[in-house]
N, C-alpha and C positions, 0 to 999 in steps of 0.2 A: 805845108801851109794849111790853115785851116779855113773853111767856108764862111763859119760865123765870125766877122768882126770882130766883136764883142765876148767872146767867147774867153774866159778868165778859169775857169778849173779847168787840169790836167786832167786828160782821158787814161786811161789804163795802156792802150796801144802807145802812147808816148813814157811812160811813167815805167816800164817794165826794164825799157831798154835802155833807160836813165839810171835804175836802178841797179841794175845788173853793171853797168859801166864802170859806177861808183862803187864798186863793191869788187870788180875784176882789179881796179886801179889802188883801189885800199889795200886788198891782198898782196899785189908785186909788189907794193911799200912793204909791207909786213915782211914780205920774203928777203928784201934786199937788207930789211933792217934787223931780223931777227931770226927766222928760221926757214926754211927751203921747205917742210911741209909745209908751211901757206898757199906752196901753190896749187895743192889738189882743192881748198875755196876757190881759185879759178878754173880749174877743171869742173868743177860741181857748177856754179856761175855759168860758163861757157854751153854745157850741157843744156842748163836750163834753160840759156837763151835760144837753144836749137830744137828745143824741143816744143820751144813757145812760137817759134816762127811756122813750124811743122805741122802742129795741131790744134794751137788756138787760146792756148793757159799752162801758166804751169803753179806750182804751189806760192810764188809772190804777188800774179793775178787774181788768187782767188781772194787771197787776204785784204786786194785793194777793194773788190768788189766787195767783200763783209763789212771794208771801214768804209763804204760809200761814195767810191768813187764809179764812173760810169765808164762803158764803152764806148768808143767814138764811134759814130755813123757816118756814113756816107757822104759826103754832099749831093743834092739834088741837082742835075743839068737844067737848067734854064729852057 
């Protein structure tokens, strides 16, 4: 849930693990419709997302942050 209401752009903390979703989920199609190496893109995919949750970026974060997308902050306690 996010704190601003109003709040209408995706943050990179949301966008990463969307992305990566869509792309683990495209792959098993790929694999079931065509070929069984598709599934090291989820392997690659998989990685990346543990390596994003581990340290803070991985190479589809930074691309979001160069096309302008922002990190999400905190909400403030009342």
């Amino acid at each position: 849930m996010s704190c601003a209401a109003g709040s209408v752009r995706p943050s990179i903390d949301r966008a990463v693990p969307a992305l990566g979703g869509t792309v683990v989920l495209a792959s098993l199609a790929l694999t079931r419709l065509h070929d069984r190496r598709w599934q090291a893109l989820t392997a690659f995919v998989g990685g990346n997302l543990v390596f994003y949750s581990a340290v803070g970026w991985c190479p589809a974060s930074l691309v979001m942050r160069r096309l302008g997308m922002e990190q999400s902050t905190p909400c403030a306690k009342p």
